[in-house]
C-alpha positions as CSV (number, residue, x, y, z in Angstrom):
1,X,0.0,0.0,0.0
2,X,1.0,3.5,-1.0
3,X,2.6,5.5,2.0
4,X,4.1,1.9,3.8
5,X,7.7,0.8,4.1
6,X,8.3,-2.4,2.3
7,X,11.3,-4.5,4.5
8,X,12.6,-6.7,2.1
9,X,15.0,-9.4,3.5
10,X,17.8,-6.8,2.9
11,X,16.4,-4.2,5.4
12,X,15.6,-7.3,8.0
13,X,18.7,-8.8,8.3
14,X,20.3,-5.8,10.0
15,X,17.7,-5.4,12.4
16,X,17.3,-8.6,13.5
17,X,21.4,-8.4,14.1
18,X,20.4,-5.0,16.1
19,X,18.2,-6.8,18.1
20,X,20.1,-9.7,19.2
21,X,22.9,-7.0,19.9
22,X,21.1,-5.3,22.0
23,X,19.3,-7.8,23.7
24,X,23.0,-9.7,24.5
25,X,24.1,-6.5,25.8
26,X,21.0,-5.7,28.0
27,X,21.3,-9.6,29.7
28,X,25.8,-8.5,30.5
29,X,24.2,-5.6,32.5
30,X,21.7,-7.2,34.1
31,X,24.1,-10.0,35.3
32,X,26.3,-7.7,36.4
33,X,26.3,-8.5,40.4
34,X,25.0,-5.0,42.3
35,X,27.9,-3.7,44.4
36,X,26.6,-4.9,48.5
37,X,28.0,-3.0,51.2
38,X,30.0,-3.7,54.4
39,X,30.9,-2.1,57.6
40,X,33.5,-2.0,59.7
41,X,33.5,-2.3,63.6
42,X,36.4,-1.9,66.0
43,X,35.9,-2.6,69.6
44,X,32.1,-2.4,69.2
45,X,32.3,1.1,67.2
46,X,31.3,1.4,63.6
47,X,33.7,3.1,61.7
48,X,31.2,5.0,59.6
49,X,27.9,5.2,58.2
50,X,29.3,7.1,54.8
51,X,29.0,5.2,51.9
52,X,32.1,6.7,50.7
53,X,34.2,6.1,53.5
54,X,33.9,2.3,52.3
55,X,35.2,0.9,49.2
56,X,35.6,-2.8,48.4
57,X,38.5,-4.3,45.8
58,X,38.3,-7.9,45.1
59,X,38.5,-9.0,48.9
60,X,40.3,-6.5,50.3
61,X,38.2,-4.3,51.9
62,X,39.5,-0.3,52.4
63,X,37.7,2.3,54.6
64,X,38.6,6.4,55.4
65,X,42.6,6.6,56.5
66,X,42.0,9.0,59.6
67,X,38.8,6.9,60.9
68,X,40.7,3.7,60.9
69,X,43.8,5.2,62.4
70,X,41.8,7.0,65.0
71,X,39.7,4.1,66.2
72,X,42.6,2.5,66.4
73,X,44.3,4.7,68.6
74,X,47.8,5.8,66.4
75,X,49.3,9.1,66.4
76,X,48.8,9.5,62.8
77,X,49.3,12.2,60.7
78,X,48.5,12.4,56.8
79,X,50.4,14.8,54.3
80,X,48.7,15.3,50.9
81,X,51.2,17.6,49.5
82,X,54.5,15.0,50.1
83,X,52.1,12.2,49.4
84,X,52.5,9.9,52.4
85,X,50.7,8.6,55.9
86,X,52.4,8.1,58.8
87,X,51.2,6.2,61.9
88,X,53.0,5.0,65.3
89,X,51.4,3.0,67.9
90,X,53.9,1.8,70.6
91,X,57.2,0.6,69.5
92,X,55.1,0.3,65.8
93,X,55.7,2.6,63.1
94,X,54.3,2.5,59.9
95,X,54.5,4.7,56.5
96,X,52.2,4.1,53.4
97,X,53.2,6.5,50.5
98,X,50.2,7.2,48.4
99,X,50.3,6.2,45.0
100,X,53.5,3.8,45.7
101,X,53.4,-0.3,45.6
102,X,55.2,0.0,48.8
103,X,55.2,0.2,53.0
104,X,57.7,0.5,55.7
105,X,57.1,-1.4,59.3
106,X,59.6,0.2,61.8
107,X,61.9,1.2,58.7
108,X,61.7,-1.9,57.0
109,X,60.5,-1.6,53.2
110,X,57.7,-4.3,52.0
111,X,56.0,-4.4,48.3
112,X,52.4,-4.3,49.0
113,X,50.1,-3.2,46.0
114,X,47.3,-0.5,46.6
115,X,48.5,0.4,50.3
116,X,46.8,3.8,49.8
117,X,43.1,4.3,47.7
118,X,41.6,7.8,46.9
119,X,37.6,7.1,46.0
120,X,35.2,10.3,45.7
121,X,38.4,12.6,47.3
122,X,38.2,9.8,50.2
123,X,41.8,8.9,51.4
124,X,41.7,5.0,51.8
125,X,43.5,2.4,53.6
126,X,43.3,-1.6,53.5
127,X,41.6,-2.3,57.0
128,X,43.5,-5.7,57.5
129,X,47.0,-5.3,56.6
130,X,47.0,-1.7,58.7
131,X,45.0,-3.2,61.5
132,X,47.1,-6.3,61.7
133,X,50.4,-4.3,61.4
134,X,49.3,-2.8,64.9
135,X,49.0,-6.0,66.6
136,X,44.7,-6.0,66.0
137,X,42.9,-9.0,65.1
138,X,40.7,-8.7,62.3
139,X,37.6,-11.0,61.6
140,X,35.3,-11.0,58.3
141,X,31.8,-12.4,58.5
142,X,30.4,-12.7,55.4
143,X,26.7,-13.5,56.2
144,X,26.5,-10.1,57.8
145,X,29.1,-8.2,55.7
146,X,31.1,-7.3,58.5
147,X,34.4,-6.4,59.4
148,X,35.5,-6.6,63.0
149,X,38.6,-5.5,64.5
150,X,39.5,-6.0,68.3
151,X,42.0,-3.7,69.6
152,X,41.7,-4.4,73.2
153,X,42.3,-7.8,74.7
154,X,39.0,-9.8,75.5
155,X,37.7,-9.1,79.2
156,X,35.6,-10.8,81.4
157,X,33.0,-8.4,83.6
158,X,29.6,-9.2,84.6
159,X,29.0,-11.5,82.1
160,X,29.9,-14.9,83.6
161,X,28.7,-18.3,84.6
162,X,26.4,-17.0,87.7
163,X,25.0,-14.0,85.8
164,X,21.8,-16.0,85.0
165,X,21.1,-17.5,88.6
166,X,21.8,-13.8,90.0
167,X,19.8,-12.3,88.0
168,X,16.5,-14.9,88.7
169,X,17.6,-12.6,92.0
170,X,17.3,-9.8,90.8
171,X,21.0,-9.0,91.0
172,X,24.2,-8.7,89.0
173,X,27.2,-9.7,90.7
174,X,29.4,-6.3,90.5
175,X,26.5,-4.2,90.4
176,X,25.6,-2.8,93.7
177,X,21.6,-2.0,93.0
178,X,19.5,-4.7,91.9
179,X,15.8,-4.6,90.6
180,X,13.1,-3.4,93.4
181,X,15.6,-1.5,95.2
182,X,13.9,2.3,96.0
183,X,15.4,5.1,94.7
184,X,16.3,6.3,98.1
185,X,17.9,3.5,98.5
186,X,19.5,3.6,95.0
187,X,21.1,7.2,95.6
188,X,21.7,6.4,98.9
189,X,24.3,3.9,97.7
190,X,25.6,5.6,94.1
191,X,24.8,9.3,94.9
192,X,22.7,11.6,93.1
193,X,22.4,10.5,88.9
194,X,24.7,12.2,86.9
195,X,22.2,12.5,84.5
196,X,19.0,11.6,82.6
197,X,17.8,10.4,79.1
198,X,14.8,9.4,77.6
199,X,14.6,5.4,76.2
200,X,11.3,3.5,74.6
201,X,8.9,6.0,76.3
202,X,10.6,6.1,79.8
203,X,13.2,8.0,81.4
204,X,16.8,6.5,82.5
205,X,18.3,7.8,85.6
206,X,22.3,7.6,85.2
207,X,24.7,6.7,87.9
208,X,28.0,6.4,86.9
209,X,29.8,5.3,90.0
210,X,27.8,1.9,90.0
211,X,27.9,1.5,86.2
212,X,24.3,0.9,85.6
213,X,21.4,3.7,84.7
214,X,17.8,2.8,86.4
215,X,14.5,3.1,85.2
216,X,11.6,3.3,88.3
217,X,8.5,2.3,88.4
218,X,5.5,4.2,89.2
219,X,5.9,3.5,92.8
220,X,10.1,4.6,92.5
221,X,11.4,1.3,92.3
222,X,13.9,-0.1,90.3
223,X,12.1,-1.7,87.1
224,X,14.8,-1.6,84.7
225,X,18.8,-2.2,85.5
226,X,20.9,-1.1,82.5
227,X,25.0,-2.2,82.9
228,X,26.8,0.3,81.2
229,X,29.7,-1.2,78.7
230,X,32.5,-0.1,81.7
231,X,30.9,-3.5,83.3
232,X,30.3,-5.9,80.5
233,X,33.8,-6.4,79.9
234,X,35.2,-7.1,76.0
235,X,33.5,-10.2,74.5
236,X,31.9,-10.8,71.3
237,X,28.4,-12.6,70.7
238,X,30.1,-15.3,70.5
239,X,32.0,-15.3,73.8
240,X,28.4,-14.7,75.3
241,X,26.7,-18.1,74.0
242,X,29.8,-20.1,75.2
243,X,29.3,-18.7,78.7
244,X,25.3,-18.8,78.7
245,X,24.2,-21.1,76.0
246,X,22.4,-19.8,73.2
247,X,19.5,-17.0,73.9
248,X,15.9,-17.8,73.8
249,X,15.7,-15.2,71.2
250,X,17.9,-13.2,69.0
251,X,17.8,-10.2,66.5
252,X,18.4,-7.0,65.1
253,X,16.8,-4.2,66.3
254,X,16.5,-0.8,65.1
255,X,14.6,0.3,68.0
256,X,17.9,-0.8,70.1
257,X,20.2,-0.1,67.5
258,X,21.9,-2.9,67.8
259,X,21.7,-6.7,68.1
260,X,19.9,-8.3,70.9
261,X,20.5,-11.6,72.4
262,X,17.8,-12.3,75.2
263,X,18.0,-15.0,78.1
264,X,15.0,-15.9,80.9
265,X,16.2,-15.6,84.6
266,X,13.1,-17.3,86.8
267,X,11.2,-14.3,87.1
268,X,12.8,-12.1,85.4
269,X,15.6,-11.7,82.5
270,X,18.8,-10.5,80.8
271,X,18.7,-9.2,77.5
272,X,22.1,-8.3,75.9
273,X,22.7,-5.6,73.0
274,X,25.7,-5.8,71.1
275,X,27.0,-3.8,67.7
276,X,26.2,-6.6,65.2
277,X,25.4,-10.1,65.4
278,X,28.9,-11.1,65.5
279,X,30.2,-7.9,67.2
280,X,31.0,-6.7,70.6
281,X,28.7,-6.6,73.6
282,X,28.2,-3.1,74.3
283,X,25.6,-3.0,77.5
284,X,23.0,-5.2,79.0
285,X,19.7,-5.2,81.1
286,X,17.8,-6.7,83.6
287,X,13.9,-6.7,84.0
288,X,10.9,-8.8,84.9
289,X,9.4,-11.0,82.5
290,X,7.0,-9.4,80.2
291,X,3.2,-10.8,81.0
C-alpha cells in the first residue's frame, strides 16, 4: 500500500542483528552482580555510616585513612602535599606512601600493591594489613558483611557463669543496685544521677559510679537495670553463648540499634545488646518478664 515501508529481506537482516545485539548486551548488565555494602567495627564502634568512607576491591576491603587510624588509637598524621601517611602506635611505626606499591614497618621496606586508595576525594586504607600491622585482630563475616577489629584484649565483667542465677535474683554480681531497690535506697548507695535520658517512652536515671542507669516504676522502684559497657567487659556474641548457652531469642533491632541476644532468669531476665550479630557486647539489662 501506497505510504508503507516495504522491509525486504535486505532491510531485516540488519535489524534482526540489532536486536540480538542489544538484547545480549542488556542480559551483560543485568548480570552484572549489584555492588553490596560492608561495615566495619572496631571494639564495638562502627567506623562510619558514609558510603564513601567504604570501598571494596576484590577482597580486600579499604575504609577512610583517619577513621581507621583514630579508632585504632595511632598518632597519625596524613600529608597530601608530600604524598605519604604516617602512623605509630607503641614501639610500631608505619608509613604508606600514596600512589607507591610499597610500605615500611619500623623502617623496614615491604612491596604491598594499593596500600593507599583515593575514592570520591576519600583517602583510603586496606583495614587488615593496617590493623594487623598494629598487633589487632581482624575478623570478616560474610553472612553479615562485617568487618570486625578488636584492639583491646578480651575481658571478662559481669558476664559470667552465675550471671543467669543472679539475676533470677534480681542482682548482678558487681552491680551494687539490683531490681526493686527504691530510689532512696539507690542514691543512697551511688549518689545523686549524673544524668537523665529518655529510652522507649521512659526515662533513665544515670549513675555512673555503679555503672548501671535505672528506670523506676510508678511507685520509684527499680524496674529496669541497664549495665553500662565499663561493666560488660570485652567479648563478642560469641564469647556470650559459650558462657550462657544460646539465647531464647535473638535479633536485630532498630529500636535498640543494635543486636539483641535475650536469656530468661526465673522471674525475670537479661537481655544483651551488642554492635552486630557477630560484634562486641556493648551493654546489657535486667527486668521482669514481660506478661
Amino acid at each position: 500500500m501506497e505510504g508503507r515501508p516495504i522491509l525486504t529481506n535486505r532491510r531485516i537482516a540488519p535489524l534482526f542483528l540489532l536486536a540480538v545485539l542489544l538484547a545480549a548486551a542488556l542480559s551483560n548488565v543485568a548480570a552484572e552482580p549489584a555492588y553490596r555494602p560492608f561495615s566495619v567495627e572496631v571494639d564495638g564502634e562502627v567506623l562510619s555510616y558514609r558510603h564513601n568512607d567504604y570501598y571494596l576491591e576484590g577482597d580486600r576491603t579499604y575504609v577512610s585513612a583517619e577513621k581507621l587510624l583514630a579508632a585504632l588509637s595511632t598518632e597519625y598524621s596524613i600529608d597530601h602535599k608530600r604524598k605519604i601517611v604516617t602512623a605509630k602506635k607503641g614501639e610500631v611505626s608505619l608509613i604508606l606512601p600514596i600512589g607507591e606499591a610499597y610500605a615500611e614497618i619500623n623502617g623496614k621496606r615491604i612491596t604491598r600493591k594499593n596500600q593507599v586508595r583515593t575514592v570520591n576525594a576519600t583517602l583510603l586504607l586496606p583495614v587488615r594489613f593496617v590493623s594487623e600491622t598494629f598487633g589487632c585482630t581482624v575478623h570478616w563475616y560474610p553472612d553479615t558483611r562485617t568487618v570486625i577489629v578488636d584492639v583491646k584484649p578480651k575481658q571478662y565483667g559481669v558476664i559470667d557463669g552465675s550471671l543467669l542465677a543472679s539475676a533470677a535474683q534480681g542482682t548482678i554480681s558487681g552491680i551494687a543496685v539490683k531490681l526493686g531497690d527504691s530510689r532512696q535506697q539507690v542514691e543512697h548507695t551511688c549518689g545523686g544521677p549524673s544524668d537523665a535520658f529518655s529510652y522507649e517512652g521512659g526515662t533513665f536515671f544515670e549513675y555512673p559510679p555503679c555503672r548501671c542507669a535505672i528506670f523506676y516504676d510508678d511507685q520509684e522502684l527499680a524496674a529496669v537495670v541497664w549495665v553500662y559497657h565499663a561493666a560488660t567487659g570485652n567479648l563478642r556474641t560469641a564469647d556470650a553463648k559459650q558462657i550462657l548457652g544460646e539465647p531464647e531469642w535473638e535479633e536485630q533491632n532498630q529500636t535498640h540499634s543494635g543486636y539483641l541476644l535475650n536469656y530468661p532468669a526465673g522471674p525475670n531476665q537479661i537481655t544483651l545488646r551488642a554492635s552486630s550479630k557477630h560484634g562486641t557486647i556493648t551493654g546489657l539489662w535486667l527486668s521482669a518478664k514481660q506478661q
